[in-house]
N, C-alpha and C positions, 0 to 999 in steps of 0.2 A: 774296155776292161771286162766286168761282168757283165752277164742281161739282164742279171735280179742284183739288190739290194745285198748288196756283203761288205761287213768290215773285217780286217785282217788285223787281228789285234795279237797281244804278248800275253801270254797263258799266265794264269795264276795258279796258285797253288790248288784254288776251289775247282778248278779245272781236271783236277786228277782224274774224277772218274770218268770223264768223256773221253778223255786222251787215253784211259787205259780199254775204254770202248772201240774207239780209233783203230787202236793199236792190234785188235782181237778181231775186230770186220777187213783191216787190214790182212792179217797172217791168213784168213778162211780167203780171202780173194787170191791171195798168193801160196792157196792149198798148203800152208806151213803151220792151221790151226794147234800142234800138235807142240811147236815150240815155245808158244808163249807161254811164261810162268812168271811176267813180273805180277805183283800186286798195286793196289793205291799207296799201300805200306812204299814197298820200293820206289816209286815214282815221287810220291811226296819227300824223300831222303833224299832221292839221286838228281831230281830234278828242280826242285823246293830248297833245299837242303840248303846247309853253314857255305857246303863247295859244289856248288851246280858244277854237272856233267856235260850237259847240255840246256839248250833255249828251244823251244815249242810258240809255235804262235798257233793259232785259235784264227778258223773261215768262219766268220757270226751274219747268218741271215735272219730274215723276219719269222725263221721257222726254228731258231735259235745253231747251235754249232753245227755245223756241217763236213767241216774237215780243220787237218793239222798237217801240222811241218815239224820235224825233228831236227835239229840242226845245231852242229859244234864248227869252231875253229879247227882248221887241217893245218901242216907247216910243208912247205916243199924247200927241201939243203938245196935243190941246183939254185931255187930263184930268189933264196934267201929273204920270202918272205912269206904269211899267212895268207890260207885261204878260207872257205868256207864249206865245211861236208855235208850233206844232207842224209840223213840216215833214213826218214819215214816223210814220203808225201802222200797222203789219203784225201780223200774227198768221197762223201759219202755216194754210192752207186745212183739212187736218185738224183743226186745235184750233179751228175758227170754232166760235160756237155756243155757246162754253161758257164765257162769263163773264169771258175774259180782257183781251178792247180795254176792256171796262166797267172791269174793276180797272183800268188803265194809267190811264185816262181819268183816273178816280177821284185815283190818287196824283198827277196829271200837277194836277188841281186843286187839293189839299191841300198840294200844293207851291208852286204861282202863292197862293195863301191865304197861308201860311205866309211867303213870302218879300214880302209887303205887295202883289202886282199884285192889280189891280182888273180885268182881262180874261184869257182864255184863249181863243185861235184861231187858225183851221186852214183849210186849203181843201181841199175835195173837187170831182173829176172830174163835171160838168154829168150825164155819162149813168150814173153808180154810186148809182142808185136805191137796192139796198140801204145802203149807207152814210148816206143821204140821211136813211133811216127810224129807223136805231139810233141816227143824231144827235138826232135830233129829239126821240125814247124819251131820251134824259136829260136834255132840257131846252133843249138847244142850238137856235141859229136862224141861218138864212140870210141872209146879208148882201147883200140881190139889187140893192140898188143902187149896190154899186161892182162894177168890174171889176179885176181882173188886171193890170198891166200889166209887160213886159219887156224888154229890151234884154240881148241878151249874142253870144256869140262876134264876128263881126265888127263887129256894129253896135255892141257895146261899145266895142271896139278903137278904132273911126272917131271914137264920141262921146266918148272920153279924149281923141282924138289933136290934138281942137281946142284942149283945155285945154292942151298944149306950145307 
């Protein structure tokens, strides 16, 4: 599993600000420092909250948290049933190496298993080669015929505002 001592546990609410730490060493590795603007504020609502958004589990070594996982329910109409999306896997740039996104991965599986989904995915950044490789190293495969697609800030706005 790991070479050091990690527990992979289910995030609390007290966990907000690492996860929003996470979140900010994440976006500067993936050069996108510029789009993060949640707060603790938001995290503890969206994530904490009466209607959780998503689930976060928490990498706890002896050096205290290390990394996280973002993760919701996905639905597929052909297969007529849920799977499981991963939005954010981090591991702090010191702990790379040592077995730790493997375990997350791992429990992130046996969890999508466990709760009846029949899929588990995720998207990675076109030019993070290495990511590419450790996916690939447990089995995982690229989905190179569909694309992306998005709509938000104003084009969101515009495209709700037809629906009034």
């Amino acid at each position: 599993m790991t070479d050091i001592s990690c527990t992979i546990r289910t995030a609390a609410a007290s966990d907000a600000p690492v996860i929003l730490r996470f979140i900010r060493e994440l976006a500067a590795y993936e050069r996108l420092d510029d789009e993060v603007v949640a707060t603790e504020q938001d995290l503890m609502r969206t994530l904490f909250g009466e209607q959780p958004a998503a689930e976060v589990m928490i990498a706890d070594t002896d050096v205290g948290p290390v990394g996280f996982a973002l993760f919701f329910p996905s639905y597929s109409t052909f297969r007529g049933r849920p799977g499981l999306y991963l939005e954010d896997l981090y591991v702090s740039a010191e702990m790379r190496g040592r077995g730790i996104g493997e375990a997350m991965l791992r429990r992130l599986a046996a969890l999508a298993v466990a709760r009846g989904y029949d899929r588990f995915e995720w998207s990675v950044l076109d030019w993070n080669e290495s990511a590419h490789r450790f996916y690939r190293g447990l089995g995982a495969r690229s989905m190179d015929d569909w694309t992306v697609w998005r709509v938000d800030g104003e084009s969101l706005h515009a495209l709700a505002a037809e629906e009034q």
